[in-house]
C-alpha positions in Angstrom: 7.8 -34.4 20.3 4.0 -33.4 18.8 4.6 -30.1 17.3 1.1 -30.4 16.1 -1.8 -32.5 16.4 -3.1 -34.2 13.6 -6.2 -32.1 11.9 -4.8 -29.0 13.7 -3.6 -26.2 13.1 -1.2 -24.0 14.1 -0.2 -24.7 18.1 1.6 -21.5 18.7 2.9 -22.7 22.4 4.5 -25.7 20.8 5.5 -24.4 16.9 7.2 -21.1 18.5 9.6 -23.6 20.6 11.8 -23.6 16.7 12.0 -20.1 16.9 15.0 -19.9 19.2 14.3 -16.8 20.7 15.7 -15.8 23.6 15.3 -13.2 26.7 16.1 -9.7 25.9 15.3 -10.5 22.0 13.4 -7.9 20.1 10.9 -9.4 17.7 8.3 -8.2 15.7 5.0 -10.1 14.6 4.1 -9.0 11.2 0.6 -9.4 10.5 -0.1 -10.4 14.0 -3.9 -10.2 13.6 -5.5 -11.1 17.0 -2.3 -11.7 18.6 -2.1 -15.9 18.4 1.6 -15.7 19.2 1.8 -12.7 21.1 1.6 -15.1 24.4 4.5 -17.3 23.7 6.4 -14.3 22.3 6.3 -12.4 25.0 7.2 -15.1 27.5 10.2 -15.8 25.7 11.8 -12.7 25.0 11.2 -11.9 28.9 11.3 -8.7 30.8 14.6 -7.3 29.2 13.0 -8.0 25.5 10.6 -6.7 23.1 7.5 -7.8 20.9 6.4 -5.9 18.4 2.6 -6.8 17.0 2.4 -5.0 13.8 -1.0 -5.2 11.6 -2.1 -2.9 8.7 -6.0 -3.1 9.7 -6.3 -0.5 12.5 -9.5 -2.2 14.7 -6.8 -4.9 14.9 -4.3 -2.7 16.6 -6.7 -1.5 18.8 -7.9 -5.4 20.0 -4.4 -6.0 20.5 -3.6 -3.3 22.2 -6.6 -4.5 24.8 -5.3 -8.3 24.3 -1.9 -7.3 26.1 -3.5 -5.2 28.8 -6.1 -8.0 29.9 -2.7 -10.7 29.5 -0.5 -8.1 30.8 1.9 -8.3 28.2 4.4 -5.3 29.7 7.1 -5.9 27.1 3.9 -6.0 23.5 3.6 -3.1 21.7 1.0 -2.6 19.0 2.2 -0.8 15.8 0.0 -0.1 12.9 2.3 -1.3 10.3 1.7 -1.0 6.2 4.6 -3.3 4.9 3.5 -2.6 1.4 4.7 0.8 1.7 7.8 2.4 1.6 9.1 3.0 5.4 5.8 1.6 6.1 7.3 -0.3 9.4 7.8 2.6 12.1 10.5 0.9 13.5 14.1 1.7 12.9 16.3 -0.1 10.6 18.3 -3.3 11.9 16.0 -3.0 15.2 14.8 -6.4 15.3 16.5 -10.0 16.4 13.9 -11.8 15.1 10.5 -11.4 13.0 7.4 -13.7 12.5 5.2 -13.5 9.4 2.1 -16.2 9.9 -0.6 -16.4 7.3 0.1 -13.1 5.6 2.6 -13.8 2.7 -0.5 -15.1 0.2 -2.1 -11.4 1.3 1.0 -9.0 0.0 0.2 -8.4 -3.5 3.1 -6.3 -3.5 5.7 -9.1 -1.7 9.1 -7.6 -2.7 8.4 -4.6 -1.1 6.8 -6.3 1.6 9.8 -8.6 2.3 12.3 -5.8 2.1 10.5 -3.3 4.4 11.1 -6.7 6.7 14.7 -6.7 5.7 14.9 -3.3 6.8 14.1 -3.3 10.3 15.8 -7.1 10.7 19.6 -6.7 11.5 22.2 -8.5 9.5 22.6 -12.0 11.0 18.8 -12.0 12.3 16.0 -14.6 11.3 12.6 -14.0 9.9 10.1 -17.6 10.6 7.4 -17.9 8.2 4.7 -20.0 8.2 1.8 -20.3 5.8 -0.6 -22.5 4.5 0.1 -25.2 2.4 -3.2 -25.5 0.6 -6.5 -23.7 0.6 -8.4 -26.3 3.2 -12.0 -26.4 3.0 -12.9 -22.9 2.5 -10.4 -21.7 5.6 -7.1 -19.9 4.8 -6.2 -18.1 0.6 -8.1 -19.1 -2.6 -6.2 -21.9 -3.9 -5.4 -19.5 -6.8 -3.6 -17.7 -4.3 -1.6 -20.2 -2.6 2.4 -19.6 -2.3 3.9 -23.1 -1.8 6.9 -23.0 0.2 9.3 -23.4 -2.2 7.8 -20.3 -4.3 7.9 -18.3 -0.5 11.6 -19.3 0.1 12.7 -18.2 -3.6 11.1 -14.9 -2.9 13.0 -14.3 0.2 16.2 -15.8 -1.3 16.1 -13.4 -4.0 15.5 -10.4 -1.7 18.6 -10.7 1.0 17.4 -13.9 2.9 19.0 -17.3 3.3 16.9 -20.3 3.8 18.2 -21.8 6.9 15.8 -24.6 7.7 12.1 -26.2 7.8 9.8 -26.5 11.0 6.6 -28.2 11.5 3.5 -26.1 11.8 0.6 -28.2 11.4 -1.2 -30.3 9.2 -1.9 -27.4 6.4 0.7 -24.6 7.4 4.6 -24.8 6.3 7.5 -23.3 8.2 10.3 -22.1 7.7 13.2 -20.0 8.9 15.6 -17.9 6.9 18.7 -15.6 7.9 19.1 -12.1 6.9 22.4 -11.7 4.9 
């Protein structure tokens, strides 16, 4: 199977087939920005589940919150999320199944916090995906200076309560990867 086309990007109909979500899942997308994988999200996690789209710029949440009205997206929420700051998720801890972080890691420039206010709401046994990019590429995506490679991005999250679990493909310039919450 194509999970992306060469000289693409991310595909978020065909990458979030690795995430193993299922119906009545509740999943948050952290940094969801214009809501890329709110679509496939949605669909997946079906009537009896939930999709959180958290963002920290608030013109964001308010484009997402018309994205899921035109798509009518019944089981998206927009939240207004600061995952830098302490309880900075208004979500409840051990709430989520499942949590996506695309293209957002390179922009913490506090990550620990970051990836334990992610711990936080993630129950024990549940799976964060992350993807980011694997270089800076032609003036798209972080300053090479600010590029985390994947194996700097998985140390982080195996230092702070995570478990690498396994690799997806997410394009020719993103990584992916899964990891477990312990």
């Amino acid at each position: 199977m194509n999970f992306a086309l060469p000289n693409r990007f991310v595909v978020p109909e065909i990458v979030s087939t690795h995430f193993h979500i299922k119906e009545g899942d509740v999943v948050a997308d952290f940094g969801a920005g214009s809501g890329f994988f709110l679509k496939p999200l949605s669909k997946a996690v079906g009537n009896e589940g939930r999709v959180y789209a958290c963002d920290i710029q608030k013109q964001l949440v308010e484009k997402i919150g018309e994205f899921i009205r035109l798509n009518n997206l019944a089981n998206v929420r927009p939240l207004w999320c600061d995952l830098e700051e302490e309880n900075g998720i208004k979500l409840n801890s051990n709430s989520l199944d499942a949590g996506l972080l695309v293209n957002t890691l390179f922009q913490f420039e506090q990550k620990e916090v970051a990836i334990n206010q992610i711990k936080r709401v993630i129950r024990k046994g549940g799976v964060l995906h992350v993807i980011d990019w694997s270089e800076s590429f032609g003036g798209l995506g972080p300053r090479p200076q600010d590029v985390i490679t994947k194996d700097q991005a998985v140390d982080l999250f195996e230092e702070n309560g995570f478990l690498f679990e396994r690799e997806f493909p997410a394009g020719d310039h993103h990584y992916g990867f899964t990891v477990r919450k312990l």
